[in-house]
NUPA-479730 format. One record per atom (N, C-alpha, C): x, y negated, z negated; atom name; residue in three letters. Coordinates in Angstrom, 3 decimals. Example, Ala and Ser with C-alpha at 12.3 -4.5 7.8 and 13.67 -1.06 7.14 Angstrom:
BEGIN
BAFI 13.190 5.690 -7.800 N ALA
BAFI 12.300 4.500 -7.800 CA ALA
BAFI 13.200 3.300 -7.800 C ALA
BAFI 12.850 2.250 -7.080 N SER
BAFI 13.670 1.060 -7.140 CA SER
BAFI 12.900 -0.030 -7.870 C SER
***
This chain:
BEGIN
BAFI 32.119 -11.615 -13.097 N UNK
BAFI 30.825 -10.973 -13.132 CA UNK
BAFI 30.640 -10.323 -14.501 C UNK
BAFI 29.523 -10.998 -15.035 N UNK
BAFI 28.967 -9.804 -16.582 CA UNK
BAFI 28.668 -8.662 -15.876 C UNK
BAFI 28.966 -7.846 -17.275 N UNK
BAFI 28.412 -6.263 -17.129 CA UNK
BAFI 27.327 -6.053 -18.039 C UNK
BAFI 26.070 -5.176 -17.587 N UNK
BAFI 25.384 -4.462 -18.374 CA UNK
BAFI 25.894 -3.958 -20.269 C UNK
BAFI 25.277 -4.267 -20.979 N UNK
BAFI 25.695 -4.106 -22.019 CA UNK
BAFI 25.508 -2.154 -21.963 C UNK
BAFI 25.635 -1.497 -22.861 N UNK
BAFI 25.514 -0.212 -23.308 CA UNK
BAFI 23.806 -0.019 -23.387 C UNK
BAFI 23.262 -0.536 -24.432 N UNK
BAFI 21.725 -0.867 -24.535 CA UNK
BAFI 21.148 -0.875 -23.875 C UNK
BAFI 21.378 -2.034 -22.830 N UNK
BAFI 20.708 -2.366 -21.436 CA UNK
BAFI 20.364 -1.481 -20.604 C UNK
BAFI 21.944 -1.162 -20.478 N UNK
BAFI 22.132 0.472 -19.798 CA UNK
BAFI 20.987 1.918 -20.485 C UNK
BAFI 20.776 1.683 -21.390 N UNK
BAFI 19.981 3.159 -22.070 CA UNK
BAFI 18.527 2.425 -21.665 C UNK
BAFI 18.272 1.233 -22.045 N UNK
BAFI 16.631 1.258 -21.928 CA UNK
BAFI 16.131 0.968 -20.176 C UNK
BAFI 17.273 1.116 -19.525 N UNK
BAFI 17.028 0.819 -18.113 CA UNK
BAFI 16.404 1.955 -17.943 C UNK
BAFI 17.912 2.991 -18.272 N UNK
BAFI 17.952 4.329 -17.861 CA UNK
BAFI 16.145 5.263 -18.140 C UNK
BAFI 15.979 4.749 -19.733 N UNK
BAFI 15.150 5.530 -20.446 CA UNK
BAFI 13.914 4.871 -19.457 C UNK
BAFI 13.545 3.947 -19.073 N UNK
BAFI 12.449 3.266 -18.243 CA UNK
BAFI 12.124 4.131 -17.132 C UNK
BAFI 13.422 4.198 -16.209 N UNK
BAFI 13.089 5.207 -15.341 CA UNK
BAFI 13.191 6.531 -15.227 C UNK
BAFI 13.466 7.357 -16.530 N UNK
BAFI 13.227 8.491 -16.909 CA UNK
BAFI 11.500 8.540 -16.926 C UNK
BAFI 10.762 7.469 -17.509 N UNK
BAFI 9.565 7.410 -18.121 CA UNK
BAFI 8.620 7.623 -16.651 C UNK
BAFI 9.286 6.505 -15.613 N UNK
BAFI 8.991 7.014 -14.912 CA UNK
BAFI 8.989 7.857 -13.827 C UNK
BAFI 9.481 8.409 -13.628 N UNK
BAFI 9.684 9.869 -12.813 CA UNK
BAFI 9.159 11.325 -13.275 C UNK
BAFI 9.123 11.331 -15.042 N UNK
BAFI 8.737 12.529 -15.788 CA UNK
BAFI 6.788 11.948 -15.372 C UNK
BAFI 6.241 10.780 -15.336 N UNK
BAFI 4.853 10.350 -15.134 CA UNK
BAFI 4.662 10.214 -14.127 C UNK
BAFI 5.989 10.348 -12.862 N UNK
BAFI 4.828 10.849 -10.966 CA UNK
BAFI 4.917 12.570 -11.424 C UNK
BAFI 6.006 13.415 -12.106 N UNK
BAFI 6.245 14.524 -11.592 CA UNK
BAFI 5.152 15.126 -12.829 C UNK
BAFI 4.818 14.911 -14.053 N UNK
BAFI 3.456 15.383 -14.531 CA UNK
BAFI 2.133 14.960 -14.913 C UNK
BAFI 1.542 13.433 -15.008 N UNK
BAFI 0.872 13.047 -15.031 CA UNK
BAFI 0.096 12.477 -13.781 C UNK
BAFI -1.198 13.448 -13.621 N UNK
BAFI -2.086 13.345 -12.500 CA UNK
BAFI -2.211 11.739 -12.273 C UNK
BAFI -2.763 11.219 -13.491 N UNK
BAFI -3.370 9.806 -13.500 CA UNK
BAFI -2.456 8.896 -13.007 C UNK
BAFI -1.242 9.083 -13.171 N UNK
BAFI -0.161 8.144 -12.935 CA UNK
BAFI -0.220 7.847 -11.662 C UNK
BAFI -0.539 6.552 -11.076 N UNK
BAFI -0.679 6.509 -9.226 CA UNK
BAFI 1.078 5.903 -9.038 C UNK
BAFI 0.607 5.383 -7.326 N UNK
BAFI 1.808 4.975 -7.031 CA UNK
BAFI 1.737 3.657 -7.261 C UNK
BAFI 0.743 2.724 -7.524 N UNK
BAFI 0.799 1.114 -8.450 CA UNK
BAFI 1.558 1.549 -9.491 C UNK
BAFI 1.426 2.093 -10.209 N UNK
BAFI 1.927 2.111 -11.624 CA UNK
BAFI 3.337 2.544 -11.187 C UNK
BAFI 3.645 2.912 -10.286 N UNK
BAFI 4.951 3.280 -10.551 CA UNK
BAFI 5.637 2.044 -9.705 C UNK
BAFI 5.215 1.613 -8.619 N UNK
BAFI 5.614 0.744 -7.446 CA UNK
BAFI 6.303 -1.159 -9.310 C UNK
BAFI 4.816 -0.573 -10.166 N UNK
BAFI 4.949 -2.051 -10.707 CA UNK
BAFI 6.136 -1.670 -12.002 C UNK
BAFI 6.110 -0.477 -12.376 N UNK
BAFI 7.219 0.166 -13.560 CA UNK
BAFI 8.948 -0.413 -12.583 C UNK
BAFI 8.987 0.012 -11.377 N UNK
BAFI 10.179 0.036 -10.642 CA UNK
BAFI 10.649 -1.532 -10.619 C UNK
BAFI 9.810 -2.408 -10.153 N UNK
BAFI 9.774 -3.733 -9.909 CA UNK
BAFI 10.217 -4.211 -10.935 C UNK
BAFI 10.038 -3.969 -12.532 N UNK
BAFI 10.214 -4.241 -14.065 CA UNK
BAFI 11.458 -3.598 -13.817 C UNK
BAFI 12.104 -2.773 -13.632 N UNK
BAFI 13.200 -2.546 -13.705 CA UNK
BAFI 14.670 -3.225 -12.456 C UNK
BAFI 13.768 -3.339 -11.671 N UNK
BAFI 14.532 -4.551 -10.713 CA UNK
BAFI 14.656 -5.792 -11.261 C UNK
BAFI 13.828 -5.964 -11.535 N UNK
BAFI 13.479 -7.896 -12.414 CA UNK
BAFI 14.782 -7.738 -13.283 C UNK
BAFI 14.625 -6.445 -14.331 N UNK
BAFI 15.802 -6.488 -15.253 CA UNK
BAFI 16.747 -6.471 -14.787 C UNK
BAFI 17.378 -5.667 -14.056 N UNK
BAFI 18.590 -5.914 -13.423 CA UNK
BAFI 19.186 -6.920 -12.825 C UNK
BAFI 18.343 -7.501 -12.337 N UNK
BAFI 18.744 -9.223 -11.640 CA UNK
BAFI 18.723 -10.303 -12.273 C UNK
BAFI 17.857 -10.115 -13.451 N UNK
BAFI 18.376 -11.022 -14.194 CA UNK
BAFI 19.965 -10.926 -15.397 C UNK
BAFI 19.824 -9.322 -15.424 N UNK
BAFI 21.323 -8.897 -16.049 CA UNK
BAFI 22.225 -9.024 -15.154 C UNK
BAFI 22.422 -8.856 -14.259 N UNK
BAFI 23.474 -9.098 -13.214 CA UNK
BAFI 22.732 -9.958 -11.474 C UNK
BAFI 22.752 -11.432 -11.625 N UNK
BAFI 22.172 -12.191 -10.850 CA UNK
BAFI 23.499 -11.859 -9.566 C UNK
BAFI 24.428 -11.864 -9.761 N UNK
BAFI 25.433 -11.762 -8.423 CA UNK
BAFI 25.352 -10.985 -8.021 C UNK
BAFI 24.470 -9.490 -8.036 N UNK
BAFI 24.614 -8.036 -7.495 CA UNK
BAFI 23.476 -8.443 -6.217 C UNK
***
């Protein structure tokens, strides 16, 4: 099994920093935008690690 590079790992991380700081202060931010931010970060992961 590959592993996540270091990188991978930070811009995952930093993605869902982006989003959680935009449900917990930005009014405008709905739950599409976050439902479709999360999904982008699933996609990435499965394609970085397809056996998980």
């Amino acid at each position: 099994m590959k592993t996540l590079e270091k990188e991978t790992i930070v811009e995952l991380k930093l993605r869902l920093l982006r989003v959680v700081n935009s449900l917990m202060y930005d009014d405008c931010y709905t739950k599409e935008h976050a439902v479709n931010a999360l999904k982008d970060v699933i996609r990435r992961l499965d394609k970085s690690e397809p056996d998980i």
